[in-house]
C-alpha positions, -999 to 999 in steps of 0.1 A, spaced: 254 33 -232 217 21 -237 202 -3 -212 181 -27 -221 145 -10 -212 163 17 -236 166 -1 -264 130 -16 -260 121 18 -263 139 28 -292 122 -7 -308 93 6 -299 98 39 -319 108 22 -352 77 -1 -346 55 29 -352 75 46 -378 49 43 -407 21 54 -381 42 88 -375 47 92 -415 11 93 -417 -1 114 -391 27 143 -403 8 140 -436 -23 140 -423 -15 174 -402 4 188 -435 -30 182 -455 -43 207 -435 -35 241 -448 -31 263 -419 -16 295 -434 -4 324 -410 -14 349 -424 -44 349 -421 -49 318 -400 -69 295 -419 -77 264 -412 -67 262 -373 -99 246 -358 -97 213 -384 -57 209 -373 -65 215 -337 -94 186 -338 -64 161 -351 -38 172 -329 -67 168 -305 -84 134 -315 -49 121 -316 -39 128 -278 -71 117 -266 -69 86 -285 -33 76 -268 -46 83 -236 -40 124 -226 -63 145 -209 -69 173 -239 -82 207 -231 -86 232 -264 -80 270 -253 -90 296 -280 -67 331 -266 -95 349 -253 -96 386 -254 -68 389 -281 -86 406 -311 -67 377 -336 -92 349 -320 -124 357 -338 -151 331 -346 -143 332 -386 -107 324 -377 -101 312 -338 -67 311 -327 -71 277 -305 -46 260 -289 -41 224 -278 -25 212 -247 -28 171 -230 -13 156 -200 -1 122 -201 3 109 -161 2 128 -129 27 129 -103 37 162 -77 68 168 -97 68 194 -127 61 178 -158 80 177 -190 63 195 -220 68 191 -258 57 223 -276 51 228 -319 34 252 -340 7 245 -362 6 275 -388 28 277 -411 37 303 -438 20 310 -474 36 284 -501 49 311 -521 58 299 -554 83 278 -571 66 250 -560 72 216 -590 43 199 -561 13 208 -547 23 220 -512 -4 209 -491 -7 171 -505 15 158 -482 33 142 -509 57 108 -497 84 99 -524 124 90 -520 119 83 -489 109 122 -478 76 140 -468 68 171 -489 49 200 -480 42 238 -466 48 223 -428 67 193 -431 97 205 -419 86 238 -400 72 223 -382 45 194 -380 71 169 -378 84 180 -346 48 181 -335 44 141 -344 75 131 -337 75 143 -299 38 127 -295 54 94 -309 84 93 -292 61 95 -257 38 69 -270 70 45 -273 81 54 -236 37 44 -227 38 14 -248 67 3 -235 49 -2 -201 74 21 -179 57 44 -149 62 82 -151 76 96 -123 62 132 -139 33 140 -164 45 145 -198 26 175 -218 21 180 -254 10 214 -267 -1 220 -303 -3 260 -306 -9 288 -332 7 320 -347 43 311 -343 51 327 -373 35 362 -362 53 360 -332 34 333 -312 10 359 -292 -23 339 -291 -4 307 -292 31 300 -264 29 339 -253 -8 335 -244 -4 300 -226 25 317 -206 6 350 -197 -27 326 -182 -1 305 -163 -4 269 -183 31 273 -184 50 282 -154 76 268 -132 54 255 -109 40 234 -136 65 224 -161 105 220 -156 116 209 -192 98 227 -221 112 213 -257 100 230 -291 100 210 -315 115 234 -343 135 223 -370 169 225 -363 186 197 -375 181 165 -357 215 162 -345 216 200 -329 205 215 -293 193 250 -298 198 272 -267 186 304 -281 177 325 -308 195 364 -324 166 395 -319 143 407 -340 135 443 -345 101 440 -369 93 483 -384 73 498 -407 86 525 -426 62 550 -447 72 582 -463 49 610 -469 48 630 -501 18 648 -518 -11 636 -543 -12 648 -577 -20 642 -614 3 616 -628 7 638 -658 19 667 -638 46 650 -613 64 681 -602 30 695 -588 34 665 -565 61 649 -546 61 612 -552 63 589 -516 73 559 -540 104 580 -549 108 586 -515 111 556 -505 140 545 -528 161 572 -513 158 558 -474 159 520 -494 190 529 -508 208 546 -479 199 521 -458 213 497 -481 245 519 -487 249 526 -453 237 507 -428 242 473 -443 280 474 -449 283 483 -412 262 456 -401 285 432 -424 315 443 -400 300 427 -370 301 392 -356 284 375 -327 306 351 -304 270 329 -298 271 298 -322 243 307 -345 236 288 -375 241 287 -404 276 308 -399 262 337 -425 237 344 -399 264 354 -368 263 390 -385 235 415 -385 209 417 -413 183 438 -427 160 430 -447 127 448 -467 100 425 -463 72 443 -483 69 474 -499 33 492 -515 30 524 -528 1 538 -551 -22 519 -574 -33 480 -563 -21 461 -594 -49 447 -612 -70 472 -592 -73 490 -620 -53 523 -634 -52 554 -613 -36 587 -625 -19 597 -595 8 601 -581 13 588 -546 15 602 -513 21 574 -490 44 545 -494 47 519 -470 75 493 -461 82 466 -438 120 460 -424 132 429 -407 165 437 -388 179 408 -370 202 415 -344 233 397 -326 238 390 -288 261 417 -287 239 442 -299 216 462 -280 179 472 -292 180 509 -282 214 512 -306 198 492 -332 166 514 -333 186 548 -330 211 537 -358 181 528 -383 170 564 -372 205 581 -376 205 572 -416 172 576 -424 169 614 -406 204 623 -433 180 617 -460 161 649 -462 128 625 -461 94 632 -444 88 597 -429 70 582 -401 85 547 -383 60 523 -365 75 496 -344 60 466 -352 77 435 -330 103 433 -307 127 404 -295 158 407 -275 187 377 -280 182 351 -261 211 323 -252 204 297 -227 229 279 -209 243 244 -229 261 227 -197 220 230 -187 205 202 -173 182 197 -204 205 207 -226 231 183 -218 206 155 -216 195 163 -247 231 160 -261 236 124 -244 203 113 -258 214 124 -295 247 104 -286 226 72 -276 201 73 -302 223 80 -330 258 79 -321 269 116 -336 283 141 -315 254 167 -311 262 203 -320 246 229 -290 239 258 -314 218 290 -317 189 298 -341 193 324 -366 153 339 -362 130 337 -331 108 308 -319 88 306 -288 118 300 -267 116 339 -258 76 334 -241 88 299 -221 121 317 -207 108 357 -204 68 353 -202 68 321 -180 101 322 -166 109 283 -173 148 283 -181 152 250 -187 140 254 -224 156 244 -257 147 236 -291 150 203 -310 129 187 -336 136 165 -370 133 191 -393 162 208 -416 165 242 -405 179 253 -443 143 236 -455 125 260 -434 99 281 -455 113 269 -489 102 259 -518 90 218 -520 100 219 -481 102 184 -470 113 161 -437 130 133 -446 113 97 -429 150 91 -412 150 122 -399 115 122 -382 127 89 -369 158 99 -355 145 128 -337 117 109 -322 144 83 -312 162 110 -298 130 123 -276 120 91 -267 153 88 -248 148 119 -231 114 112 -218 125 80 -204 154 96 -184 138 126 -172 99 121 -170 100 82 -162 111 59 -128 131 37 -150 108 7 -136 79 -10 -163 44 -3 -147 
């Protein structure tokens, strides 16, 4: 049931519909590419210019003494603070960067193109949308006149999609967020506007290289080919290890249902001669490869990492294995206090039954709940989560709507005194 001041609120949000549409556009102009990390000062300005223009006080941290912040490409992060008040504030969290376009694009990705109703772009969805939509929905809950009993904090950060280091991780480790100063944090990820996410599967992030020895490519069995290598430990693992982790399912409700078993998955792989480097007689000594293993709640990392180990040792290959990242499950609690106001406030706003679900790779959620030790953290945002680093990605208009309906709501029930100013 929506009281009146609720429904103003909600007007309030439709009123500035077209504003939101443009400022997602304007933030998906901006080609912010992880990796490397380009364009990051220009976004940060907006997000920046934007806050201070509705009234937060704006402070820009570059993550000092990470090697990633260097002056040709500064890892800068964006935090303002709407109100005061003794209580710990709400804080709305999104990522900037956003992955390479990749190809198969039938539009430019970074023109922020608006047709049928549906803004297209590298970003859109995943996830500058969830970054406008939760500094909208608080500007509806402002306009509307009503007093905060909390501050209400909006952070604008970098390198989510490396693993959010110099971006949530680095907030957490210098204390901007910490119990003591925040109670809610939502990230804005896309997730489908009418889902709470409580948590995300673990990520195990290695780099696999195998070590033969150089010789003339016209004389091959002088040498021993790492390439060649390689395709034996590809193939076992794909032989082996796969079809086990097929046989495995996670009780957690992770979405899409696909996604409640185990995967593995070869990211990159380089061996030899650059192409278009030009043409090298040799054979190669080194290939190199990159595996993404996600794992389930039920799984833990010390198996996972010994198991990869187990089939590739069989193999009769000299190899080396690097960890590269990382991340344990996490599953928050859904009968949570912001968890289960987020589920009323999807009932209100759009009268579905919200879905409380778990996200199928890792978001920030891990540095808010391990780094700061803030439990009352969840997910939500307008975007699809199937859209997510696609081709022609888009956020459709009703969709950035709804969700900012949705955190309008929330603001007003658990950052405001339910009395107008």
């Amino acid at each position: 049931m929506r009281t009146p001041l609720e429904r103003a609120v909600l007007d309030q949000v439709d009123q500035q519909g077209e504003a939101m549409v443009e400022f997602t556009r304007a933030l998906v102009r901006i080609p912010t590419v992880n990796p490397p990390g380009e364009c990051y000062a220009e976004c940060a300005r907006l997000v920046a210019s934007k806050l201070q223009e509705l009234g937060y006080d704006v402070v820009t941290l570059g993550a000092d003494g990470l090697p990633e912040h260097a002056p040709q490409r500064p890892r800068l992060n964006v935090v303002g603070r709407l109100g005061a008040g003794e209580q710990p504030a709400l804080h709305f969290n999104g990522h900037y960067d956003v992955v390479p376009p990749g190809a198969g694009w039938s539009i430019d990705p970074f023109a922020a193109e608006l047709r049928d109703g549906r803004i297209y772009g590298r970003g859109a969805c995943d996830q500058k949308a969830g970054i406008a939509a939760s500094i909208f929905a608080v500007e509806a809950v402002r306009r509307s006149g009503v007093a905060l009993r909390c501050a209400v904090e909006q952070s604008a950060t970098a390198d989510e999609e490396s693993g959010g280091f110099a971006g949530v991780a680095w907030l957490c480790d210098r204390a901007h967020l910490s119990p003591t100063r925040q109670r809610y944090v939502v990230i804005t990820e896309p997730l489908d506007p009418e889902r709470v996410c409580i948590g995300h599967r673990g990520v195990y992030w290695f780099e696999l290289t195998t070590l033969g020895r150089v010789g003339h490519g016209s004389m091959p069995g002088l040498a021993v080919n790492a390439a060649e290598q390689m395709t034996r430990l590809v193939h076992a693992l794909e032989t082996e290890l796969k079809p086990a982790l097929a046989g495995r399912e996670s009780s957690a409700p992770v979405e899409p249902p696909q996604a409640r078993r185990p995967s593995l998955n070869l990211n990159s792989i380089h061996a030899g001669q650059t192409p278009g480097g030009g043409q090298t007689p040799t054979v190669p000594d080194r290939c190199t490869a990159v595996f993404d293993r996600r794992f389930i709640h039920e799984e833990r990392f010390e198996d996972v990492r010994a198991e990869i180990v187990a089939v590739l040792d069989k193999q009769g290959v000299a190899y080396e294995l690097k960890d590269m990242m990382r991340v344990d499950p996490l599953l928050g609690d859904q009968r949570g206090e912001l968890a289960q106001a987020a589920g009323q406030a999807i009932r209100d706003a759009l009268a579905v039954e919200p879905a409380f679900m778990v996200s199928p790779g890792t978001f920030d959620q891990k540095h808010v709940v391990r780094r700061a030790g803030i439990q009352e953290c969840i997910a939500y945002g307008p975007g699809r989560l199937v859209l997510a680093h696609q081709p022609d990605e888009h956020v459709a208009v009703a969709d950035l709507v709804a969700a900012a309906k949705v955190m309008a709501l929330l603001t007003l029930r658990l950052a405001a005194s339910g009395d107008r100013a």
